[in-house]
C-alpha positions in Angstrom: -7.7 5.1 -52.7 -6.4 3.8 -49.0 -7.9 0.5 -47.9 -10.5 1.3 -45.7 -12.2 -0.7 -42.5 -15.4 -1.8 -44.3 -13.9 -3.4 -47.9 -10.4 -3.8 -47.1 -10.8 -7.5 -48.5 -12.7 -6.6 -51.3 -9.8 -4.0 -52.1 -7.2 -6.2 -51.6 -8.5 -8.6 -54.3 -8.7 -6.1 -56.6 -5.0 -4.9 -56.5 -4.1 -8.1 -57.0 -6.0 -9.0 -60.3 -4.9 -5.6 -61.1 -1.4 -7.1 -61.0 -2.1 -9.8 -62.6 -3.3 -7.9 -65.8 0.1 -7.1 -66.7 -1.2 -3.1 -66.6 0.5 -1.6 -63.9 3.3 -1.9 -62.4 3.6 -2.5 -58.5 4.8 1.4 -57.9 1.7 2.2 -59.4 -0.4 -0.5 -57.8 0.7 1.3 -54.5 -0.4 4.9 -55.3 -3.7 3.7 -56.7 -4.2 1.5 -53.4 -2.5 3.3 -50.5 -0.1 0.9 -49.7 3.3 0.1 -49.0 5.6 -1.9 -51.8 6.2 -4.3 -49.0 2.6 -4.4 -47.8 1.6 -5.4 -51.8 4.8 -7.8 -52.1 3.4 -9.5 -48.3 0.2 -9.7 -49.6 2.1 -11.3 -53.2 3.3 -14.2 -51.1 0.8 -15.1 -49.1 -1.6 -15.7 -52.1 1.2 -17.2 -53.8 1.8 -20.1 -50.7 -1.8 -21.5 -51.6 -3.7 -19.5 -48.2 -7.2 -19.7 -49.2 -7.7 -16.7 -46.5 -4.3 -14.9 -47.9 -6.4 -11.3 -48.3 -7.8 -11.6 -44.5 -6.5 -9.4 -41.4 -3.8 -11.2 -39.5 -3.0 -10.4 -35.7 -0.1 -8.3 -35.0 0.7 -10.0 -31.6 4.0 -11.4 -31.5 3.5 -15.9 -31.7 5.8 -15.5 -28.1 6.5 -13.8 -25.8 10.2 -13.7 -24.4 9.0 -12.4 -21.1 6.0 -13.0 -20.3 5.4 -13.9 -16.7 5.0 -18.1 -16.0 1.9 -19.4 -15.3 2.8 -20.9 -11.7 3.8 -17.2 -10.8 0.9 -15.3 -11.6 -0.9 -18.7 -9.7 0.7 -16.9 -6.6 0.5 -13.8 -7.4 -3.5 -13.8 -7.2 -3.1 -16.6 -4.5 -1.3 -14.3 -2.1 -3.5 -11.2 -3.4 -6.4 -13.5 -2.3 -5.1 -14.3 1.4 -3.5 -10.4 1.8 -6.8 -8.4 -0.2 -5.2 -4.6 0.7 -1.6 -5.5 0.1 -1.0 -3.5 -3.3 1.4 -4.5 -6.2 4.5 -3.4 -4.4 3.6 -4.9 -1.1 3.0 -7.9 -3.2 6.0 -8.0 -4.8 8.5 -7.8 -1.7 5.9 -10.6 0.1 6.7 -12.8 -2.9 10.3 -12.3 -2.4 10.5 -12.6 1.0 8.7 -16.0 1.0 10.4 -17.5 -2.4 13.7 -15.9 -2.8 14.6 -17.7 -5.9 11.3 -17.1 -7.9 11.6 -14.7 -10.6 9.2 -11.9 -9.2 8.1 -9.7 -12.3 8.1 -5.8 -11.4 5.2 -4.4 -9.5 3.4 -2.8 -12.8 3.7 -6.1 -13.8 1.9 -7.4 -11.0 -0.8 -4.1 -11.1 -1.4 -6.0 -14.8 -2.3 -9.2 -13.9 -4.3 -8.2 -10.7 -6.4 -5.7 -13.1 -6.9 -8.7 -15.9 -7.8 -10.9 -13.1 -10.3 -8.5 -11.3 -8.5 -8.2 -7.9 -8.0 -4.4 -8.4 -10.1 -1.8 -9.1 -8.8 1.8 -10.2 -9.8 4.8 -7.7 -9.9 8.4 -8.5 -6.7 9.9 -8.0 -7.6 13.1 -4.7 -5.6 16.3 -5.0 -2.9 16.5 -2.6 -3.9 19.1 -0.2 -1.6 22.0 0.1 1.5 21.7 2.4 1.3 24.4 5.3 4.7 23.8 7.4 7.3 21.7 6.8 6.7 18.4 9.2 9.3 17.8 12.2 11.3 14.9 11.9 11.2 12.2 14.3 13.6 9.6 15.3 15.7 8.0 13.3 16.4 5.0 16.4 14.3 2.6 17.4 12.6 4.3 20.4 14.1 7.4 20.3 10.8 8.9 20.1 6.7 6.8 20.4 3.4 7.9 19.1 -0.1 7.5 20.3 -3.4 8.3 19.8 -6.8 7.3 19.8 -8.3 6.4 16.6 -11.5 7.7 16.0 -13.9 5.7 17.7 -16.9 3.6 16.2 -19.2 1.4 17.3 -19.3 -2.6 17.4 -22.8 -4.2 15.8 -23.9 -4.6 19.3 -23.6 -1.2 19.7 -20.8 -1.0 22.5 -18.5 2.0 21.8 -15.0 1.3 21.4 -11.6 3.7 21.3 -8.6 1.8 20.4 -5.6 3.6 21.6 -2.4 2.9 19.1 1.2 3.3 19.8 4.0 3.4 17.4 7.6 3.2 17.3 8.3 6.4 15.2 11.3 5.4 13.7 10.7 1.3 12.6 7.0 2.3 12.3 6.6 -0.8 14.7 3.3 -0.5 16.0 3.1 -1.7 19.7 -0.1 -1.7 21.1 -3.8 -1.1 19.9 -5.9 -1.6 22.7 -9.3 -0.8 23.7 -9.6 1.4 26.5 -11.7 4.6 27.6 -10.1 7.6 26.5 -9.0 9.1 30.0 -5.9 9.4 32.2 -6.7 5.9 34.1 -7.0 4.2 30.3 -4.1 5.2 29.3 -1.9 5.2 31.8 -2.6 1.6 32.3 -2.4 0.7 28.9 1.2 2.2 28.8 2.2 1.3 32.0 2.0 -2.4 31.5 3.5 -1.4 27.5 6.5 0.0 29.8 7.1 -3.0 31.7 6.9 -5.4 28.6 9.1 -3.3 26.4 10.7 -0.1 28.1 10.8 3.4 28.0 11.0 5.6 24.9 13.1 8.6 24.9 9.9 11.0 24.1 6.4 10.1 23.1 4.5 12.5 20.4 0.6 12.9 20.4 -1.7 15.8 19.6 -2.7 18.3 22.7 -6.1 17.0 23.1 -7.0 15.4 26.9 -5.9 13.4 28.3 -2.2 13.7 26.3 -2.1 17.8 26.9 -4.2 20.6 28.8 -5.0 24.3 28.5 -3.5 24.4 31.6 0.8 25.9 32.2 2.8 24.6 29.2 0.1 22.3 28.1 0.7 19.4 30.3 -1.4 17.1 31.8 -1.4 14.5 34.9 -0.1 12.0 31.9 2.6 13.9 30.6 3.3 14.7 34.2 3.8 10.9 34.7 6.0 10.7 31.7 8.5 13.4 32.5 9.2 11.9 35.8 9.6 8.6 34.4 12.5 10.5 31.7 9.9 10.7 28.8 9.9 13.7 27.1 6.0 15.0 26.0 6.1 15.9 22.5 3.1 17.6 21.1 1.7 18.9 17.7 0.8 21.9 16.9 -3.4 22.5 16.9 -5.1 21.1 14.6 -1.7 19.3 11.9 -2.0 16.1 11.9 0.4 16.2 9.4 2.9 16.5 12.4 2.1 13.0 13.3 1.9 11.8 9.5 3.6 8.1 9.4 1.0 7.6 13.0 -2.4 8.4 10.9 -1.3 6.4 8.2 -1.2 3.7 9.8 -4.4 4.8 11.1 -6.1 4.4 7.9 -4.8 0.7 7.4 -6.3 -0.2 10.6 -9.4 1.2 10.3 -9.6 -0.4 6.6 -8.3 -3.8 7.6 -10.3 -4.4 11.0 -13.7 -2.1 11.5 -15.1 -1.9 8.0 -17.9 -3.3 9.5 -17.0 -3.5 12.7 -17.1 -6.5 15.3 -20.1 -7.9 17.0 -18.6 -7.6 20.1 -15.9 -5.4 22.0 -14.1 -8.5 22.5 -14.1 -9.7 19.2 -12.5 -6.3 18.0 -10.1 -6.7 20.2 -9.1 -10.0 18.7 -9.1 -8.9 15.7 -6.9 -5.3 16.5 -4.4 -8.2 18.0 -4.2 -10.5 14.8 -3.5 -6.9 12.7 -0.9 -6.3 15.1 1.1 -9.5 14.1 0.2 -9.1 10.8 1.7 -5.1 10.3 4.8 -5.9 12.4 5.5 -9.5 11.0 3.8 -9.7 7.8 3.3 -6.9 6.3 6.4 -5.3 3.8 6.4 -1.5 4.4 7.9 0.6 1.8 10.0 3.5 3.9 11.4 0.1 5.5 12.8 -0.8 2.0 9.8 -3.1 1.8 10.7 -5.2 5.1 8.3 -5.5 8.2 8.3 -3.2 10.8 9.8 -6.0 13.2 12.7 -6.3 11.2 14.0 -2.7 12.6 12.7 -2.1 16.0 14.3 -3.6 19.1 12.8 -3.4 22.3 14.5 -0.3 24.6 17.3 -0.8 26.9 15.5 2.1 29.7 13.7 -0.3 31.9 10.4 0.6 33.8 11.8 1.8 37.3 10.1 -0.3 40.2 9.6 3.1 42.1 9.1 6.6 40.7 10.9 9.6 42.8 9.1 12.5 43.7 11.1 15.6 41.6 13.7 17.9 43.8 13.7 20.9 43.3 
């Protein structure tokens, strides 16, 4: 007759008056209760100490905890969650140790823990990795070896102005260079990169998709940009139709800046712009990124030693 749920007290009383009567012995006490010999000989001792509440259920937590996670750290933990609200546990974690290299930072489930006990995370539905089509081409592994840009899909301000923030990256230090506002034509773009080359230099070869005004229809896909760019020594690289899995570690970091500076939006164009500038210091400066080993973009990239020439020569031929 196992204890059960609903008179485990009441059962527990019994077996020991049944002790008491001399008429079994504790072997038998444990068949006819469903117990262990050391459960009945716990039980035994605590009624013996003089515990009034000796048949009640006791916690099983341990009275300490060896390694359980100080007070002050989880105080930061949830104090940096609160000023960085999309960093994630691991992002956490390397921001901690960056800014306090002594403090003993508990491992990033750790962190997931308190975060979920605290209510600073919320668990999302896990999507299905789509399918992988092609294997995705490598970029470089230098700091400007090779750029990316792109316009991220545009959206409108709560005044209703439309804006298209162009984004460039450094491919391999993930250092993102510019996000800037600008209509989505040759004469936007150019003059966004233009003054990007003067401040920084030239990349060895830019990647984008084939979509105006990076590529054309027209003879080997190039346009009066890419033009521009192979006789400044920039090589046009383009993905294929339609993959922007191609340009992978460029629409990730797509998604961060869409969550982290339009969702809402600005009143003003102005006002996004600010705000696209303040991300910028934030992702290079700030922010840990894991293929960086969990250290900021600025850590790896260096501007390039290819100056912006003063004068462009028309191509020989």
């Amino acid at each position: 007759m196992p204890f059960r749920e609903s008179n485990r007290v009441e059962e527990r009383i019994a077996l020991m008056r049944a002790h008491d009567s001399g008429a079994f012995t504790v072997t038998e006490l444990s068949a006819r209760y469903g117990v262990s010999r050391a459960t009945f000989y716990e039980l035994k001792r605590r009624r013996d100490s003089g515990d009034e509440r000796w048949f009640e259920e006791r916690s099983r937590a341990p009275l300490s905890i060896p390694h359980a996670t100080a007070p002050e750290v989880i105080a930061k933990i949830i104090a940096l969650r609160s000023k960085f609200i999309h960093f994630g546990p691991k992002k956490l974690r390397a921001k901690l140790m960056m800014d306090a290299p002594g403090l003993k930072v508990p491992s990033a489930s750790t962190i997931g823990d308190i975060l979920k006990r605290n209510g600073l995370i919320t668990a999302h539905k896990r999507r299905r990795s789509a399918i992988v089509q092609d294997e995705i081409v490598a970029g470089a592994s230098e700091a400007n070896g090779e750029w990316a840009y792109d316009f991220k899909g545009w959206f409108r301000t709560t005044d209703g102005t439309r804006c298209d923030p162009l984004t460039v990256t450094d491919t391999a230090s993930r250092y993102l260079l510019e996000v800037r506002i600008t209509p989505p034509t040759h004469d936007g773009v150019r003059q966004v990169m233009e003054r990007l080359f003067r401040d920084v230099g030239l990349p060895d070869a830019i990647r984008s998709d084939n979509g105006v005004p990076f590529g054309s229809i027209g003879a080997g896909g190039l346009s009066r940009l890419s033009v521009w760019l192979l006789k400044l020594g920039v090589k046009p690289r383009y993905i294929p139709p339609a993959s922007p899995q191609d340009n992978g570690r460029h629409e990730r970091m797509h998604r961060t800046l869409k969550a982290e500076t339009s969702k809402p939006a600005a009143v003003t164009w102005q006002q996004q712009q600010v705000r696209f500038n303040q991300f910028r210091t934030h992702y290079n400066e700030e922010r840990p990124h894991e293929a960086l080993g969990q250290m900021p973009p600025a850590t790896h990239w260096r501007p390039s030693e290819r100056a912006m020439p003063e004068r462009i020569e028309a191509p020989w031929y």
